[in-house]
C-alpha positions, 0 to 999 in steps of 0.5 A: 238407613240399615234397616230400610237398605237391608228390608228393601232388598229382602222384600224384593228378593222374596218375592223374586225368589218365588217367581225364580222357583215358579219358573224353573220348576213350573210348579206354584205348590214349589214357589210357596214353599218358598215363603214357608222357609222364610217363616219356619226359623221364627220358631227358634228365635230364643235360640238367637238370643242366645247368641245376641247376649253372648256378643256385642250387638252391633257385631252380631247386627254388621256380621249377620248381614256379612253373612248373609251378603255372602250367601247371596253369591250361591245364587250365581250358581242356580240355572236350571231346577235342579238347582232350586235346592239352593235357592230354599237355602238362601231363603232358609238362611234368610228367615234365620237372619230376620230373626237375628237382625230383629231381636239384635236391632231391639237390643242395640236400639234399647241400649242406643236411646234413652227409655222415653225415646224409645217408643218414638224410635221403635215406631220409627223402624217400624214405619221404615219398615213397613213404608218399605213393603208398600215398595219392595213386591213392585220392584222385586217383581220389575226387577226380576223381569227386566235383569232377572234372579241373579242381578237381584240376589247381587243387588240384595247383597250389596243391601246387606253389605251397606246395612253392615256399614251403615251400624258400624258407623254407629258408636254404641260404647254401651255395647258390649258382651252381656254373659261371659263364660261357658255356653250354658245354652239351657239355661240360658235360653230358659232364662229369656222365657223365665223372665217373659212369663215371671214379669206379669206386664210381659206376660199378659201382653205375650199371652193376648197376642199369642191368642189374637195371633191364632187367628190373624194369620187367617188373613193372608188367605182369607183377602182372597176370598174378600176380594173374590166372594165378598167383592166380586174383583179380579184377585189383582184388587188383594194388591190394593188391600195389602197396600191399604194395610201397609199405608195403616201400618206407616201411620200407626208408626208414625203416631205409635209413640206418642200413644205409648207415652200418653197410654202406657204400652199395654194398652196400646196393645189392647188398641191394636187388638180391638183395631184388628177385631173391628178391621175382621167385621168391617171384612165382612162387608160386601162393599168396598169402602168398608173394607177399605177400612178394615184394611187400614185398622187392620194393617195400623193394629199389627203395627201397634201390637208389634211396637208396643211388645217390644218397647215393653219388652225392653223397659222391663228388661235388664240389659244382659237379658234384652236379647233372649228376652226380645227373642222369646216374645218373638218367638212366643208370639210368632209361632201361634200367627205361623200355625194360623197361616197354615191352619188358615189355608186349610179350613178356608177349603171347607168353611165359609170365608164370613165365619173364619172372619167372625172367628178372628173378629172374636177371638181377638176381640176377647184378646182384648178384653182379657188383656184389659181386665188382667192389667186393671188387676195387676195395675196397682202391683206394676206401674202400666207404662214406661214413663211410670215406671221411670219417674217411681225410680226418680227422687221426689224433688219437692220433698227434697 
């Protein structure tokens, strides 16, 4: 309930946002900065980690919307575009608050729930999330005409403010103070990456993403051109593609954690790679059904990534690490999709839409296949999924 309150108001107020600075300042290049400050503080997600372990999580959780409830009061004092300043400082602070709340929310749930149940929870904040975004674009866009900016900013605070409340009504008595000490920020950042890429399931999983995400930020450019060139529809059909992707990703959420149990994590990673490999050449249909589809894999392969890494980083990380080392594969893997957006936005300037969608095609199907033969090599040495790993620690009864 936390997270749906909290990600309903944050989509919203993004969107709202971009319009806001639209307006002030008349300028579209000045809106899309905007979503560039959301993006830009993913970089330093290890550094949150840092800070995950050094408290309980649930303090961290109920004092990083605290805080950002109170950042949305600067709002009441935007009115003019001189004051536009302000608003990237909100959206600054709130990239950086995703970034605490996520690898915090990962943490807490792993010390909440039971290792075989955390696929189906994972998959089920997943789906809250995601079944959020199909909403939140329509309403931030409804609200700000009808109340305007500061109406929703305080409605945005009131969703961090009930957010807040609803984890504090949590009992986690397994919550508590993992490092203790003097701040060793170096080695206690690096010890988030060392374990990551030390652990050969994480780091095979954290390397086929970080490649396959080259490449899928292309997408938040090219289904323009899909729309466009290859459909020949009015840029308002993007909206049913990306609500297409968004009902893919709440169905893959839905089923995620059965498919974690039967498969094993790593290979429902390599699922959701092959989906968005086969999502980019169903793109390069020139008719609507196919991309239709393509849109429905594409949006259920990213879900599928997304909550296999961190179901795979929790069983395979001890407690006092769970938050440097969900940071680093955030951050392993978000900083490589950040750099295709922008890399994206560019060569779709001065390349044929058809090939940068062959590429993605490509080089996240090569993902795939490379994640598939690294795992099938290190199978016997690490047990592939959760479920192995928990019954190789349980004593054999029949022998007893």
């Amino acid at each position: 309930m936390g997270q749906t309150l909290s990600t309903l108001g944050d989509r919203a107020l993004i969107l709202a946002f971009g319009i806001w600075v639209k307006e002030l300042t008349g300028s579209d290049a000045a809106a899309g900065v905007a979503f560039v400050f959301v993006a830009f503080p993913f970089l330093f997600a290890p550094f949150a980690g840092v800070v995950i372990d050094r408290f309980p999580r649930r303090q961290v959780f109920i004092a990083t919307n605290l805080a950002m409830a109170c950042v949305m009061l600067l709002s009441l004092a935007v009115h003019d575009a001189s004051q536009v300043w302000l608003l990237y400082v909100m959206i600054l602070c709130y990239g950086f608050s995703a970034v605490i709340i996520t690898a915090t929310q990962s943490a807490l749930t792993a010390s909440l729930f039971d290792r075989s149940e955390l696929p189906d929870a994972n998959g089920l904040l997943q789906t809250s999330g995601d079944g959020v975004k199909l909403l939140a674009p329509l309403l931030g866009a409804g609200l700000y005409t009808l109340v305007g900016g500061h109406v929703i900013a305080l409605l945005d605070a009131a969703t961090f403010l009930m957010a807040a409340f609803c984890v504090w009504r949590i009992k986690a008595p397994n919550d508590k103070r993992h490092v203790v000490g003097a701040f060793a920020v170096r080695e206690e950042l690096l010890g988030g990456l060392r374990h990551v890429f030390s652990t050969p399931a994480l780091r095979g999983i954290v390397i086929a993403l970080g490649l396959a995400n080259l490449v899928t930020g292309f997408s938040q450019t090219l289904i323009f051109s899909i729309v466009g060139s290859g459909l020949h529809r009015t840029p308002a059909f993007v909206g049913i593609l990306v609500s297409m992707q968004g009902a893919g990703a709440v169905a893959a959420g839905l089923s995620v954690g059965y498919a974690i149990r039967r498969l094993g994590d790593t290979k429902v990673v390599i699922l959701g790679t092959a989906a968005c490999s086969l999502a980019s050449v169903l793109y390069l249909a020139p008719h609507i059904a196919p991309v239709v589809a393509g849109s429905l894999l594409f949006g259920a392969g990213m879900c599928w990534m997304t909550v296999a890494l961190i179901t795979s980083v929790q069983n395979r990380t001890p407690a006092d690490m769970q938050g440097r080392s969900v940071s680093a594969a955030i951050a392993s893997v978000s900083t490589p999709q950040t750099i295709s957006i922008v890399v994206g936005a560019g060569v779709s300037l001065v390349v044929d839409y058809r090939t940068l969608l062959v590429a993605m095609a490509v080089v996240t199907g090569c993902s795939a296949l490379w994640l598939t033969r690294t795992s099938a090599r290190g199978r016997s040495g690490e047990a592939p999924d959760a479920l192995a790993a928990e019954k190789a620690d349980e004593p054999d009864v029949r022998s007893t």
